[in-house]
C-alpha positions in Angstrom: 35.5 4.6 29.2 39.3 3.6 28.7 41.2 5.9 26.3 44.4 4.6 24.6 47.1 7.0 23.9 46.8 8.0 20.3 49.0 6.1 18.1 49.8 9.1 16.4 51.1 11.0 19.6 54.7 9.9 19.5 55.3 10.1 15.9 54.8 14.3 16.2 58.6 16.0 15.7 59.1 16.7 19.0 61.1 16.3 22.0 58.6 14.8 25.0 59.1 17.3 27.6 58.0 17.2 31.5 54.7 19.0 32.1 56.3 22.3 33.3 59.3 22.5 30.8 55.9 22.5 28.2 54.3 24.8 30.0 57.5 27.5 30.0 58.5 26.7 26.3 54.6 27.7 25.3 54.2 30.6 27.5 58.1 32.0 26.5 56.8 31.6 22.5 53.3 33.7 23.8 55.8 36.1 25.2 58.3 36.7 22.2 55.2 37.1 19.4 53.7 39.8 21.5 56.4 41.4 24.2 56.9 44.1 21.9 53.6 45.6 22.1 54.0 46.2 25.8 55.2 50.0 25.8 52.6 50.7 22.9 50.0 53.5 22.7 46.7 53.6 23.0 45.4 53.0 19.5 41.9 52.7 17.6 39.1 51.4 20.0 40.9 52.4 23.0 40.3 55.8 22.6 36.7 55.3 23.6 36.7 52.0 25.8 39.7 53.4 27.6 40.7 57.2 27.1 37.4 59.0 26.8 35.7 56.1 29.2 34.8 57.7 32.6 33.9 55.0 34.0 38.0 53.9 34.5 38.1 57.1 36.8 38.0 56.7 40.0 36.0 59.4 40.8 33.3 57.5 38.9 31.2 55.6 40.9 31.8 52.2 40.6 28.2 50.9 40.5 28.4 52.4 37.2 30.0 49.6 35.5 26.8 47.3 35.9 25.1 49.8 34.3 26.8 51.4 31.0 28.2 49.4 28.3 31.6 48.6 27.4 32.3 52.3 26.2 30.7 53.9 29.3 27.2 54.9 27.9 24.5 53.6 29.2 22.7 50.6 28.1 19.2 51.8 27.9 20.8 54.7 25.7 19.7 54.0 21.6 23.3 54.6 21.0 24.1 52.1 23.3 26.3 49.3 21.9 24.9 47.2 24.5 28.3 45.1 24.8 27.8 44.2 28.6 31.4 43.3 30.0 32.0 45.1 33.2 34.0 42.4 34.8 36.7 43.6 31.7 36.0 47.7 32.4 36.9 46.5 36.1 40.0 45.3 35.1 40.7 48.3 33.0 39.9 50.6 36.0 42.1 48.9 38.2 44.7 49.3 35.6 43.8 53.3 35.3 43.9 53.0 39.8 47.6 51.2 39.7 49.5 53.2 37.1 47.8 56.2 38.9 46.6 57.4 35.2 45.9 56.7 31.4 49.6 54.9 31.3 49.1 52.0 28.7 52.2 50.5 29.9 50.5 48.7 32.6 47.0 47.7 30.1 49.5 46.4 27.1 51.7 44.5 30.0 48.2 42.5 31.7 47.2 41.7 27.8 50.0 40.1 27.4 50.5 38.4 30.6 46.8 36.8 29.7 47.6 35.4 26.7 50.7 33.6 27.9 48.9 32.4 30.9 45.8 31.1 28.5 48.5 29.3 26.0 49.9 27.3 29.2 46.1 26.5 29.6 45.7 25.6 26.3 47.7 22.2 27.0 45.5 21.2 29.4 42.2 21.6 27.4 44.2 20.2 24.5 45.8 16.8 26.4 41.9 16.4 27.7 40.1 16.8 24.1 42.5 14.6 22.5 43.3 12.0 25.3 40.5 12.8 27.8 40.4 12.5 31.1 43.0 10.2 33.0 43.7 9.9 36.3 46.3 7.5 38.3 46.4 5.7 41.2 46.8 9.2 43.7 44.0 10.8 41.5 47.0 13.0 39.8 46.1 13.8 35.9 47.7 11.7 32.9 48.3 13.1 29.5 48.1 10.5 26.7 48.8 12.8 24.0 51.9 15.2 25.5 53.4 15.7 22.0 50.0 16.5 20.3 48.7 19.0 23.6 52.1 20.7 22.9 52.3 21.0 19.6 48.4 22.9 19.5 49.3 25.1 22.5 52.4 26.4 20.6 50.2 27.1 17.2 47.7 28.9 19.4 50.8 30.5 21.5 52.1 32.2 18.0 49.1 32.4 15.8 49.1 36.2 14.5 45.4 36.6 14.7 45.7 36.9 18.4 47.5 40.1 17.7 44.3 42.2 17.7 43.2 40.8 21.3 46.8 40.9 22.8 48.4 44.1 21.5 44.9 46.4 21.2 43.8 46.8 24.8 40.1 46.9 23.7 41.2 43.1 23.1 41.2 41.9 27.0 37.8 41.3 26.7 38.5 38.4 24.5 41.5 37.3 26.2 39.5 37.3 29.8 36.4 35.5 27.9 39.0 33.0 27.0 40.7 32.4 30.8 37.5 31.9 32.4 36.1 29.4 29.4 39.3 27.1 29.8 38.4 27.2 33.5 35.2 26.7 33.5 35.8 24.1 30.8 38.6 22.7 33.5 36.7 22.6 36.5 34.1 21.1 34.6 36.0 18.2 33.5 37.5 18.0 37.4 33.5 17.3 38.4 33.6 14.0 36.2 37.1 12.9 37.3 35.2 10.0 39.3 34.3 8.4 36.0 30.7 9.6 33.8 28.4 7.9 36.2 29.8 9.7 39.4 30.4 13.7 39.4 30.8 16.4 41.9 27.6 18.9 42.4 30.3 21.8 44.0 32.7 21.7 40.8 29.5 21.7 38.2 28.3 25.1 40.1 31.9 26.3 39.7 31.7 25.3 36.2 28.5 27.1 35.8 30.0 30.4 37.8 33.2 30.6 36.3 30.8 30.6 32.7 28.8 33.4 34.3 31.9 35.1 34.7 33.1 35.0 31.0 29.9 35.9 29.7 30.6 38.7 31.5 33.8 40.1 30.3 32.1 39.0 26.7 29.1 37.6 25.6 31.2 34.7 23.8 31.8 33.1 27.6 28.1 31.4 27.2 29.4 28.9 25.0 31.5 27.3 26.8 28.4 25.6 28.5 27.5 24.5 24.5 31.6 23.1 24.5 31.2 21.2 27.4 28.9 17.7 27.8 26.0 17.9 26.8 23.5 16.0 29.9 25.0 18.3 32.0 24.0 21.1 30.2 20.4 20.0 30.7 20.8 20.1 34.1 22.0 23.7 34.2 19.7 24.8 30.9 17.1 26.4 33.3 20.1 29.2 35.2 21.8 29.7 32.0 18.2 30.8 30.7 17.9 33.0 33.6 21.1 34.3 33.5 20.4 35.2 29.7 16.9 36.7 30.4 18.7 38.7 33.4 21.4 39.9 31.2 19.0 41.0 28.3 16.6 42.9 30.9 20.2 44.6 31.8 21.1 45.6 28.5 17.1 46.6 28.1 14.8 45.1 25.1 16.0 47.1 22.3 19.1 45.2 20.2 22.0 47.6 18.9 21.6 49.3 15.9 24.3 48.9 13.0 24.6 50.9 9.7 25.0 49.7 6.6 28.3 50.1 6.2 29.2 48.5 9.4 27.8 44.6 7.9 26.2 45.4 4.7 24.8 42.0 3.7 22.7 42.0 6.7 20.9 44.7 5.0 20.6 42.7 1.9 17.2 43.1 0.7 17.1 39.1 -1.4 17.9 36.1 1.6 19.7 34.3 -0.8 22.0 37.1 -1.4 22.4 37.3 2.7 23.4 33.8 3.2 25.7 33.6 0.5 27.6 36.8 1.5 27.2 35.5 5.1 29.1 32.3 4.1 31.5 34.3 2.0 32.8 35.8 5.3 32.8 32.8 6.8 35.1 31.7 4.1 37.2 34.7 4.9 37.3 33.9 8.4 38.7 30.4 7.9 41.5 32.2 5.4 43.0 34.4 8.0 43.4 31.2 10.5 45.1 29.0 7.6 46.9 32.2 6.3 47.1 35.7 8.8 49.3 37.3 6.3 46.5 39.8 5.3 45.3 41.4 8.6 43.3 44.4 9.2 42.1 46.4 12.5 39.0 47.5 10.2 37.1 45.5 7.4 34.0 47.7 7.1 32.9 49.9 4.4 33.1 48.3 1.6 36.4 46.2 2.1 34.3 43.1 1.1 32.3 44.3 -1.4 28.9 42.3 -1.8 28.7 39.1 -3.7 25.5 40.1 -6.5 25.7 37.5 -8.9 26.3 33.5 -9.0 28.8 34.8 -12.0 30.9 36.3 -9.2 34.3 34.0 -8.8 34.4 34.4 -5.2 31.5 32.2 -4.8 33.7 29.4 -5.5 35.3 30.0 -1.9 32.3 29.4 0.3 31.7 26.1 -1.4 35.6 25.3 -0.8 35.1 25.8 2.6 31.9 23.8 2.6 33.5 20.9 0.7 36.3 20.9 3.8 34.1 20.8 6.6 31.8 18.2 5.4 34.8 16.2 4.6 36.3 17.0 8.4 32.3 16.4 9.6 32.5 13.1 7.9 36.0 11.8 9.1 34.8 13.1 12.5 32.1 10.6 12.3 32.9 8.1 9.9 36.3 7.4 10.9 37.3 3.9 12.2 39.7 5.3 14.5 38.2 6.5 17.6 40.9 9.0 18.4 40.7 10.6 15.1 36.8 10.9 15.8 36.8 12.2 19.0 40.2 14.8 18.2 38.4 15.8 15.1 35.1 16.4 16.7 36.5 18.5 19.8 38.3 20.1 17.3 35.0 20.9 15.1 33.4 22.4 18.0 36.0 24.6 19.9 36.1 26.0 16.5 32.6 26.5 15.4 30.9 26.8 18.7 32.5 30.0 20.2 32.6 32.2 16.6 28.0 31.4 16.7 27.7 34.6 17.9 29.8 36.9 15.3 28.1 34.6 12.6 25.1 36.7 12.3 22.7 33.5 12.4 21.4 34.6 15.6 21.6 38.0 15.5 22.8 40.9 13.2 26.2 41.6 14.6 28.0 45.1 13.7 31.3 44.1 11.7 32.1 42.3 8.9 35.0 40.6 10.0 36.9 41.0 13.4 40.0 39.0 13.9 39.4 39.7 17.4 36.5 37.2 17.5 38.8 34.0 15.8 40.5 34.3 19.1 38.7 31.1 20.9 37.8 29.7 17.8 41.3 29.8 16.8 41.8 27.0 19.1 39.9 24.6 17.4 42.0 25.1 14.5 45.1 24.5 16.3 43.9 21.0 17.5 43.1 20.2 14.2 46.4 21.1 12.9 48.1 19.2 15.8 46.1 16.0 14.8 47.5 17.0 10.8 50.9 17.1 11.5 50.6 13.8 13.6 49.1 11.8 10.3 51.2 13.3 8.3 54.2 12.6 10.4 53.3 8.7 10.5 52.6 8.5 6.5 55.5 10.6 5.4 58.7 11.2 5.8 59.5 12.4 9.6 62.0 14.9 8.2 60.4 16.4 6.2 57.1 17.2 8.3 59.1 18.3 10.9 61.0 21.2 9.0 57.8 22.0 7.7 56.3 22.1 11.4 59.5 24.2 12.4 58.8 27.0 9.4 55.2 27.1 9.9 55.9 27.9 13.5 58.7 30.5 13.1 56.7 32.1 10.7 53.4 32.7 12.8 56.0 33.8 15.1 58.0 36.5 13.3 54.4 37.3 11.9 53.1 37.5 15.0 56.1 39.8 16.3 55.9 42.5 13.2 51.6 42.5 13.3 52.7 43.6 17.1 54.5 46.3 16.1 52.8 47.6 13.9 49.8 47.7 16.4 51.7 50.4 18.5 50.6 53.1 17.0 47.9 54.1 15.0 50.4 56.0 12.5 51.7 52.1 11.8 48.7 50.4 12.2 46.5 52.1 9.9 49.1 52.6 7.2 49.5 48.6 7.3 45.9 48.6 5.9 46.3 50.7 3.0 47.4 47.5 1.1 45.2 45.0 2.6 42.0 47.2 2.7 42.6 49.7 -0.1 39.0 50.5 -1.1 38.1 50.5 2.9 36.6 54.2 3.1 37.2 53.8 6.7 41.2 53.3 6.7 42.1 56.2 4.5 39.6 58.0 6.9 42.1 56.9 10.1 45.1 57.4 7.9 43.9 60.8 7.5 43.1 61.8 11.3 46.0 60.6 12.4 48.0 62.6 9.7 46.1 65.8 10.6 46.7 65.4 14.5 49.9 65.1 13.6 50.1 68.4 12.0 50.3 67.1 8.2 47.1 68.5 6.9 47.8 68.8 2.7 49.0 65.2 3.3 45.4 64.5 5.6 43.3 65.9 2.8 44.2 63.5 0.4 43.3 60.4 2.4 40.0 62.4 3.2 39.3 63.0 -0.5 39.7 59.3 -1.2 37.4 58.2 1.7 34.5 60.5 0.5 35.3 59.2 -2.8 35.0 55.6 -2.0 32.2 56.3 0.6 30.2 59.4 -0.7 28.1 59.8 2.2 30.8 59.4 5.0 29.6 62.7 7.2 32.9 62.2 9.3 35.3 62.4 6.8 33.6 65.3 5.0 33.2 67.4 8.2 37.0 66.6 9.3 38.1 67.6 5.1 35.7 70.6 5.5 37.5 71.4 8.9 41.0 71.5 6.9 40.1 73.3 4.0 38.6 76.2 6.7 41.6 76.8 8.1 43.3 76.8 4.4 40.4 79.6 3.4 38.9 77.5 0.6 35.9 78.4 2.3 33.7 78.2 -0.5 34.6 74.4 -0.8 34.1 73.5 3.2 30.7 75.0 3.0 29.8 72.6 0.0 30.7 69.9 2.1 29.7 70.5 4.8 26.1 71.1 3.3 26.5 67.8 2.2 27.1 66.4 5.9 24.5 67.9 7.7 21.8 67.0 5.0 22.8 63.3 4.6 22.8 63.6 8.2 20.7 66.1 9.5 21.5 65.7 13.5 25.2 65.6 12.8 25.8 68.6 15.5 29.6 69.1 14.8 29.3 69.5 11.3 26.3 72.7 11.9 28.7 74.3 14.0 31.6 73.5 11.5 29.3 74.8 8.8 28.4 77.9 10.9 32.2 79.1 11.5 32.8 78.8 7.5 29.6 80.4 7.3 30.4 83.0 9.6 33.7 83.4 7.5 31.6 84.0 4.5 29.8 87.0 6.1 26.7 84.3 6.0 25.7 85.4 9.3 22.1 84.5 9.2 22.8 81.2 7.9 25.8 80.8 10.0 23.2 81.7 13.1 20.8 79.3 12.0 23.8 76.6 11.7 24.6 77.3 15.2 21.4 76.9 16.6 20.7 73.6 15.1 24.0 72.5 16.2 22.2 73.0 19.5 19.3 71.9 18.9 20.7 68.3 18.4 23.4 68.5 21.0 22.1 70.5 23.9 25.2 70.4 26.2 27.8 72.0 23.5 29.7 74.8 24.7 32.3 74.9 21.9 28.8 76.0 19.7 27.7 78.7 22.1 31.5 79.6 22.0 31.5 80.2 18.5 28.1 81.6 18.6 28.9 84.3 20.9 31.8 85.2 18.2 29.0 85.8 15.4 27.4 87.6 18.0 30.6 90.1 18.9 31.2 90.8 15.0 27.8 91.8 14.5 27.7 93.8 17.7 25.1 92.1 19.7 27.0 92.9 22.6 24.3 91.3 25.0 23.3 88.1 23.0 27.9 87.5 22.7 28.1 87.7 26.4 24.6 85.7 26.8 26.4 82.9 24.2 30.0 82.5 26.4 28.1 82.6 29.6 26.4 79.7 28.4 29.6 77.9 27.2 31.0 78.6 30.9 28.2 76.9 32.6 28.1 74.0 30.4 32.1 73.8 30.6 33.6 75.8 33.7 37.3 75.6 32.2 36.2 77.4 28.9 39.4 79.4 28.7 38.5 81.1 25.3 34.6 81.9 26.3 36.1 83.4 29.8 38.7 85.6 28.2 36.4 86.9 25.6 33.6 88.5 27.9 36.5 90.1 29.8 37.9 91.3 26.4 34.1 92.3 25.4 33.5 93.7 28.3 36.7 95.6 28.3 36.0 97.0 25.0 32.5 98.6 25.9 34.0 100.7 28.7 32.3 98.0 31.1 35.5 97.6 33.3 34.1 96.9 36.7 31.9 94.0 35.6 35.3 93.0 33.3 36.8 93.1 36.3 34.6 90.5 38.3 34.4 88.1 35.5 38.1 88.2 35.1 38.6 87.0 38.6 35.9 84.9 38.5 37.4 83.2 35.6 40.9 83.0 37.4 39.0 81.3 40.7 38.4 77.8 38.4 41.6 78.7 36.4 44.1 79.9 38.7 46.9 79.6 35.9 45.6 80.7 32.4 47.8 82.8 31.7 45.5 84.4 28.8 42.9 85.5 31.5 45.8 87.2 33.6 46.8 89.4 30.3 43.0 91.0 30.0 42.1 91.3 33.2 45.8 92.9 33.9 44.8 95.3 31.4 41.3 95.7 32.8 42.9 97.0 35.7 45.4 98.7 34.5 42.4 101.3 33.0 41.2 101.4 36.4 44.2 102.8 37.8 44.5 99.9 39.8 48.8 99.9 38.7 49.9 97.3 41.6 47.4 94.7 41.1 47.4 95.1 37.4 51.7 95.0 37.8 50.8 91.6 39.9 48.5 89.9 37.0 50.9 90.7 34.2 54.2 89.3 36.0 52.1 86.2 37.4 51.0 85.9 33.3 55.0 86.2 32.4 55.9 83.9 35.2 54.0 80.9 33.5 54.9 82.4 30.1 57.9 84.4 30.0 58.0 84.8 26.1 54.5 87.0 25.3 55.7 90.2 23.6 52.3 91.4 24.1 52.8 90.8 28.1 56.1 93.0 28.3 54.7 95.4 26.1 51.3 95.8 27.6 53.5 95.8 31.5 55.6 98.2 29.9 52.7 100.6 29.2 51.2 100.0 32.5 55.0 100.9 34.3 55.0 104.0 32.1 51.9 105.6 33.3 52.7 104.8 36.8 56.4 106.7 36.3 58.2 103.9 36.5 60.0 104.6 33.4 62.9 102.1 34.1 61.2 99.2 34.4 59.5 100.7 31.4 61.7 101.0 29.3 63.2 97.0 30.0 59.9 95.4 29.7 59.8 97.7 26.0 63.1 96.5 25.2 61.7 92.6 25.8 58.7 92.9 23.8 60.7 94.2 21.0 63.1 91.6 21.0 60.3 89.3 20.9 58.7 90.9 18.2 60.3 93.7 16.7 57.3 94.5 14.6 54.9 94.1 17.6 52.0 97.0 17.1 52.6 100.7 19.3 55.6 99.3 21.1 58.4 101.0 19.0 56.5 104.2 19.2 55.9 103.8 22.9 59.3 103.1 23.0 60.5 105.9 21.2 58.1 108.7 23.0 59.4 107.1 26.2 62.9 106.9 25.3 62.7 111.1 24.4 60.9 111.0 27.6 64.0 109.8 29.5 66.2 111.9 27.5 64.4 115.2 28.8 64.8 114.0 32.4 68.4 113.6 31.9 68.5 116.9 30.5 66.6 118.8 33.0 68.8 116.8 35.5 72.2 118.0 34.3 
């Protein structure tokens, strides 16, 4: 089939450039929306698809990546997301291998890299869909619609949606999705460059390959073969089946489980109610592509409340956005002009097509709107605006349309550039959604973390308060507000709510041991025992729990059962610091030295430089008699912390029952300047000082 150029190519307001003066203009406006994100933190998601992720470490085995999900638990887990995409944890291992570390330098700097390199794409697949598939004399392509191609590669290039997928790391899985659809799309349209009737077997299996690899850096990469022409993909319908069924027994039989919160009219109870609310995001969907001023990295819990009655206004927007795809649908089809109906129609699908899966027709998905997944559909958008601005460039005036072209542009692009920065930290990025998603319980809950990490706590208990208030079963706020208050000794509240936690959620293990400690602080100690133990009994492998419950053990003087508890911490954590120093402290105290002795050195064997175990088992020895090695522990201790009063004071005591009153008397005179009101060093001081006045006495 012949194509003509379409008439409304050259009519778009802007200059024809050569294909790689296109291609560097595109990927340099990729570059500017996003190049500020590159020295960024790790923020949001990335704490546990990247930072708490083992299977980025090297000393991972590698084979693991086939078998865990993208946040490195494994898929036949039932807490399992069962996101398969270990071509995209490869990448972020080889990352963590290059930068020698969790540096996110090198993770922001690939994202980035991507999506320039998928914009430059993006004129190809553009110039094809609108102008299709021509080929001179010397088989070289022809683009008959370089102003259109252009104009859609730079809306994609700058559209601030992207800015989830380019500046959060967690995002490269959509960016790498993307790369290998345009190339499997590409290589696909290279099979048929002989004409319909005459294709190439080698670049269809390409095509098909290069699909298997999308699918698996996301699961969006399978409709690419839905994008591309549809009698091939009967040919190749019987692998991509396989290749599903395979992937599914991967992933195991049992589907993800979501809460509530996560989509909440999937667990609509009335289907009408479902579908509407389904559409309603839709509608939402299709808002942040024709408006991104109102982004959010979260839009759960209860940022779009539920649509409960046809009285509801905001029913009027699904039917709006009905009304304008069934009028696009209909000009797709209808239309006299054959370029119209075939831009139209690729347009249609690239845009519908890839966002089936986060649609929740096929399968309850566990968001209720992620700006992340607009990132291929977005595409189809662009096209369509291309094609928009070309009618409207030859029915109005040329001026006009193209100063409108030029703001729409710069504004996705400074957009683009401040959604960037604020996604650099999490202090800026969830502060940006206080305004966007104020009743969101799950943004005040971040704004509050991140304030109490950061050492703010009066400030973190307000956001806390307002998330429990506009989610009262959120478990995680309440344990982290019940945490706070602990340490502000309003422990009569933190045990209320922490009550509440644990019996809304009865397995919720960090929130029993919580509940123990405030307990335990309440001189509760049978209910703070019983707290511990079920903290245990639904996490076996906690050794901050047997930590804490070896503490209720020492203040009640269950000498045995204390040791018994921190032992147990040890094993389950070898660098336990706190759980180490106390049995040599316990030990210590019941006149136990020798075994205090053994432990402490023990201890000191996986922790050569904790300088906490150093101090007690310094003063372990010290009892003993043993004055040199004890001298040896406590300097070692001062070596790696020079400022501990208790050190010098505790040295100085040691040097003063050996005789060596000098040295005694300067390691005194350090503690004390340390801490002047440090416990028995002045009067140590003192008797040693009269001490030293005798023997100058008895001298002269």
């Amino acid at each position: 089939m012949v194509l003509s150029e379409p008439y409304w190519d050259h009519h778009i307001p802007l200059p024809k450039l050569g294909p790689l003066y296109s291609r560097l203009v595109t990927a340099f406006v990729a570059l500017i929306c996003f190049i500020n994100s590159y020295d960024g933190d790790f923020v949001f998601d990335d704490s546990e698809a990247i930072i708490n992720n083992k299977d980025l470490n090297p000393d991972t085995p590698l084979s693991n990546i086939w078998k865990n999900d993208f946040w490195g638990s494994n898929l036949s887990s039932n807490s399992s997301h069962k996101s398969y995409r270990p071509l995209t944890v490869l990448t972020f291992r080889i990352n963590y291998l290059l930068a020698g570390g969790l540096h996110p330098i090198g993770f922001h700097v690939l994202n980035v890299a991507l999506h320039c390199v998928i914009s430059v794409l993006m004129i190809d697949v553009f110039a094809i869909l609108i102008g299709g598939l021509v080929h001179n004399g010397r088989e070289a392509k022809l683009s008959l619609s370089p102003k259109a191609s252009f104009l859609a590669a730079l809306f994609f290039a700058a559209h601030p949606v992207h800015t989830e997928s380019v500046a959060g790391i967690v995002g490269r899985a959509d960016l790498l999705c993307a790369l290998f659809f345009q190339l499997s799309f590409l290589v696909y349209c290279k099979a048929f460059q002989g004409g319909d009737k005459k294709f190439s077997v080698l670049w269809i299996f390409g095509s098909i390959l290069l699909c298997a690899v999308a699918m698996l850096c996301k699961e969006q990469g399978i409709t690419v073969l839905v994008s591309e022409n549809m009698h091939t993909f009967k040919r190749v319908a019987g692998l991509v089946r396989s290749g599903l069924l395979m992937r599914w027994r991967i992933m195991g039989t049992g589907p993800p489980s979501f809460t509530e919160v996560d989509n909440p009219a999937s667990f609509a109870e009335n289907v009408i109610l479902r579908i509407v609310n389904y559409n309603y995001y839709y509608s939402l969907n299709a808002w942040l592509l024709l408006c991104p001023w109102w982004l959010c990295f979260d839009w759960s819990m209860g940022c779009v409340p539920l649509i409960k009655s046809a009285t509801d206004w905001r029913i009027f927007w699904p039917l709006l956005l009905w009304c304008c795809l069934m009028g696009l649908v209909y000009q797709a089809l209808c239309s006299q002009d054959s370029n119209k109906r075939r831009t139209l129609t690729f347009g249609l699908v690239l845009l519908v097509i890839p966002f089936l899966p986060a649609s929740n027709l096929f399968f309850r998905v566990g968001f209720v709107i992620a700006e992340r997944v607009l990132y291929l559909s977005s595409a189809g958008y662009c096209l369509i605006l291309a094609y928009a601005v070309g009618y409207c460039s030859c029915h109005w005036k040329k001026h006009k349309v193209c100063a409108t072209t030029l703001t729409l542009l710069c504004v996705n692009v400074a957009r683009s550039a401040q959604r960037s920065q604020q996604w650099r930290s999490e202090q800026s990025l969830f502060a940006s959604a206080l305004s966007v998603c104020p009743l969101n319980a799950k943004v005040h809950y971040n704004v509050g973390k991140n304030l109490a990490d950061r050492g703010n706590q009066s400030a973190a208990v307000k956001y806390y308060r307002e998330a429990v208030r506009l989610h009262p079963k959120y478990v995680h706020a309440m344990n982290n507000l019940g945490n706070i208050l602990k340490e502000r000794n309003e422990l009569k509240e933190a045990e209320e709510l922490l009550s509440a936690a644990v019996h809304i959620q009865p397995d919720f293990a960090a929130a029993w041991m919580n509940l123990g400690i405030v307990q335990n602080s309440l001189k509760k100690f049978d209910e703070a025992e019983q707290s511990y133990w079920n903290a245990i009994r639904f996490r076996k492998k906690y050794p901050d729990c047997y930590y804490n419950l070896g503490r209720l053990y020492a203040d009640l003087n269950r000498s045995i059962d204390a040791l018994n508890a921190w032992r147990n911490a040890t094993m389950l954590k070898p660098d336990h610091s706190l759980a180490w120093n106390n049995m040599v402290i316990l030990l210590d105290n019941t006149g136990n030295l020798a075994q205090a002795e053994l432990i402490g050195k023990e201890a000191l064997k996986i922790l050569p430089k904790d300088h906490t175990i150093m101090f007690s088992l310094a003063n372990v020895l010290g009892k003993q008699e043993k004055y040199k090695e004890s001298e040896g522990f406590f300097l070692n201790a001062l070596k790696i912390n020079p400022n501990i009063a208790s050190c010098h004071g505790n040295l100085a005591v040691l040097y003063h029952r050996w005789g060596k009153l000098d040295l005694a008397k300067r390691h005194y005179e350090l503690s004390l300047r340390l801490d002047p009101s440090a416990p028995g060093t002045k009067e140590n001081y003192n008797m040693l000082k009269r001490k030293l006045e005798q023997r100058q006495r008895t001298v002269g």
